[in-house]
Every structure is written in C-alpha cells, then in structure tokens.
C-alpha positions as CSV (number, residue, x, y, z in Angstrom):
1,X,-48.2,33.6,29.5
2,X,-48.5,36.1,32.3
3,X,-46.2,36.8,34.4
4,X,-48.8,35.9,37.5
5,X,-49.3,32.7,35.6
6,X,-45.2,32.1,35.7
7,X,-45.0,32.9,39.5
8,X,-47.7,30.5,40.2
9,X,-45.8,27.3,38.3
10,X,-42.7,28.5,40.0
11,X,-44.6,28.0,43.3
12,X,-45.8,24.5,42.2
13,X,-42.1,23.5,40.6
14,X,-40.5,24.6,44.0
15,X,-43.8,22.5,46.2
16,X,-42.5,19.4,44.2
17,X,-39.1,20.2,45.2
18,X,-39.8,20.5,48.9
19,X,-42.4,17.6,48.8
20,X,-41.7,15.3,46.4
21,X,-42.2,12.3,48.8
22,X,-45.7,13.6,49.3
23,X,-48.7,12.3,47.3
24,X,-48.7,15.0,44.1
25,X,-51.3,14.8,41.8
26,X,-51.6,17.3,38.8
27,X,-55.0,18.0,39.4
28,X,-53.8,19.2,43.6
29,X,-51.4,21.4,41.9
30,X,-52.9,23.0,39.3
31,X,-55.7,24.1,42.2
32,X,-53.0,25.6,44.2
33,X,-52.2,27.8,41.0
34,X,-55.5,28.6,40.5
35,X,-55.8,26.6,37.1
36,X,-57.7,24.0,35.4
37,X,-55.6,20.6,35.3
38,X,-55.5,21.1,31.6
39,X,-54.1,24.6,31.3
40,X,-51.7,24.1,34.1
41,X,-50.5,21.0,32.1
42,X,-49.5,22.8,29.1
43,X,-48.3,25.9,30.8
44,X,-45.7,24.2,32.9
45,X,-44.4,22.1,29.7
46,X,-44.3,25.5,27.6
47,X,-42.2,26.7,30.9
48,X,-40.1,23.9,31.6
49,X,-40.1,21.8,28.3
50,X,-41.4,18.8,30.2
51,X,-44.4,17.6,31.9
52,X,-45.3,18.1,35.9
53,X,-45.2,14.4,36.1
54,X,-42.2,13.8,34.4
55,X,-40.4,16.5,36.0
56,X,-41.8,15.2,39.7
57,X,-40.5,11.8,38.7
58,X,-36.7,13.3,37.9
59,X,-36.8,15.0,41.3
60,X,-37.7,11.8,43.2
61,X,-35.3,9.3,41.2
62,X,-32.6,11.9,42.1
63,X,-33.5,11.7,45.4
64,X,-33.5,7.9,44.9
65,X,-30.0,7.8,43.2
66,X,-28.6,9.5,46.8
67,X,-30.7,7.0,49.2
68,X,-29.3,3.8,47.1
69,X,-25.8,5.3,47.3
70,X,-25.9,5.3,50.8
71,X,-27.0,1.2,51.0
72,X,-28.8,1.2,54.1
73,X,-32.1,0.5,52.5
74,X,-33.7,-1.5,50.5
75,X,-35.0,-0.7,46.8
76,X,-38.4,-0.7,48.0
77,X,-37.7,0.9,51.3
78,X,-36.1,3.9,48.6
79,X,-39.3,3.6,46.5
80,X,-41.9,4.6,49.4
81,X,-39.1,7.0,50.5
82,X,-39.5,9.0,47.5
83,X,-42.9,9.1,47.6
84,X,-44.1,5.9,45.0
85,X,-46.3,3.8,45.6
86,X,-45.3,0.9,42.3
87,X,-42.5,-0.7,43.0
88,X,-42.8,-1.4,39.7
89,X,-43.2,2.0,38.2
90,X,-40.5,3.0,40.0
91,X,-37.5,0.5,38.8
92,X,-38.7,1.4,35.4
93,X,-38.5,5.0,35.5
94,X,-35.6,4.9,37.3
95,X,-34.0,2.8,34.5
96,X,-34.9,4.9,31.9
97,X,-33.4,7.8,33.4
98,X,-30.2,6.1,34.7
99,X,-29.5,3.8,32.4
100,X,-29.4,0.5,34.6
101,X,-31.9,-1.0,37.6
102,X,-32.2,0.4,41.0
103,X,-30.4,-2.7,42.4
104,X,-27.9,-2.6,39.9
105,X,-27.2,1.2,41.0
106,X,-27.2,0.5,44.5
107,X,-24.8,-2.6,44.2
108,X,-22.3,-0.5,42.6
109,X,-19.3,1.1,44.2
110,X,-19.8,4.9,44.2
111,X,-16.3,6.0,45.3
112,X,-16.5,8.2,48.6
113,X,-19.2,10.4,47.7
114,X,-18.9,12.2,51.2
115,X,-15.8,13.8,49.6
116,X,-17.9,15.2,47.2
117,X,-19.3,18.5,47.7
118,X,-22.8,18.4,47.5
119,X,-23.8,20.7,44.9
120,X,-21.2,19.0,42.5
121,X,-22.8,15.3,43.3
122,X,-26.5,17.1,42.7
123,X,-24.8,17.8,39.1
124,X,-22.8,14.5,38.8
125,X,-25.6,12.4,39.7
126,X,-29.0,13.8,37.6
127,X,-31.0,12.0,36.1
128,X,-30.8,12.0,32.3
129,X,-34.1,12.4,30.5
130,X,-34.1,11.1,26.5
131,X,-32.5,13.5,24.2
132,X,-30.8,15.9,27.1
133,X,-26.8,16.2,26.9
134,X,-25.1,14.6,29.7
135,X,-22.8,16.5,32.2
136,X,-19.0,17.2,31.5
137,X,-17.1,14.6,33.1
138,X,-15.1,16.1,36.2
139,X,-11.2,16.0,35.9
C-alpha cells in the first residue's frame, strides 16, 4: 500500500471520527480517497484490521455509551443522535459490542463519571469488538 494510499484512509478514519452522526456511506468515502468502493474496502481492513462500517459503528456506540450515561434522552433520541437511522440496528450492535441493551446500559448506575477524566472514561468505556482483549481494570 502506498503511503499516499495510507494518508488518504487516515483522512477518511479521522472524517468518521469528526462526523460520525452524519450519513457515511462507503461508497462517499471511498470517492473522497480517490478509490473504487471495493479497493477502499480492503485497504482500510488491511490498515485497521476491521471494516469501515464496523469501525463507524464502534465510534457511534461509543458515542452512544456517553449520551446514555448522561440519562437525559431517550434510546432512540441516542440512536438518531449518533447518526442511525434503525432503531433496531442500533440496540443490536450496541449489544454486541457492550454486552447488554441500550436500556439496560442506560438504567445502570455509572458512578460519577464527571470525576473521571475524560481520556480515562474514552478507555474505560470502548466498545469491545469479538475477539479483542478488554482494558485493565483501574485500581
């Protein structure tokens, strides 16, 4: 992979970063990096060892997990937040990462997580994918 090839996926990882709650297609990103759907497919798994979708999906359930944490909206309200449009999609995805239903996450009591810096709760609270070690537990 070239190295041109590299900075463009970087681009497209950091435009799901920033815009996550956006409409993101694969086929709108791999035109921004100057690919064919295909090829950008397979070059950002060899990259990143997952899949654009998948990894757009982490970034908006971790946004999720902090939006339910807070309790001021509703599951759904947190689903459109985030940028889904299934409600139904959305619950099981974020299941499968977290381990238990958005409602179920939200209706739990998550300490004061204002006392928590944020870079550590970014850490704390990612979302698991299958077959990835969890974090350390903090002291």
């Amino acid at each position: 992979m070239s190295l041109s090839d590299l900075v463009r996926l970087r681009q497209a990882r950091d435009r799901m970063d920033r815009d996550y709650a956006e409409p993101l297609d694969v086929p709108a990103l791999a035109r921004a990096a100057l690919m064919s759907p295909g090829h950008f497919s397979r070059s950002f798994r060899a990259a990143y060892d997952e899949t654009p979708y998948s990894y757009l999906m982490t970034r908006r359930i971790e946004r999720a997990k902090a939006l339910l944490r807070r309790g001021d909206l509703s599951v759904t309200e947190v689903c459109m937040a985030v940028g889904c449009t299934s409600l139904g999609s959305f619950s099981s995805r974020f299941t499968e990462l977290v381990g238990e239903s958005p409602s179920a996450y939200r209706a739990r009591d998550h300490g004061d997580s204002a006392a928590i810096p944020a870079c550590i709760a970014k850490i704390r609270t990612r979302p698991v994918r299958n077959g990835e070690a969890k974090p350390p537990a903090t002291p």
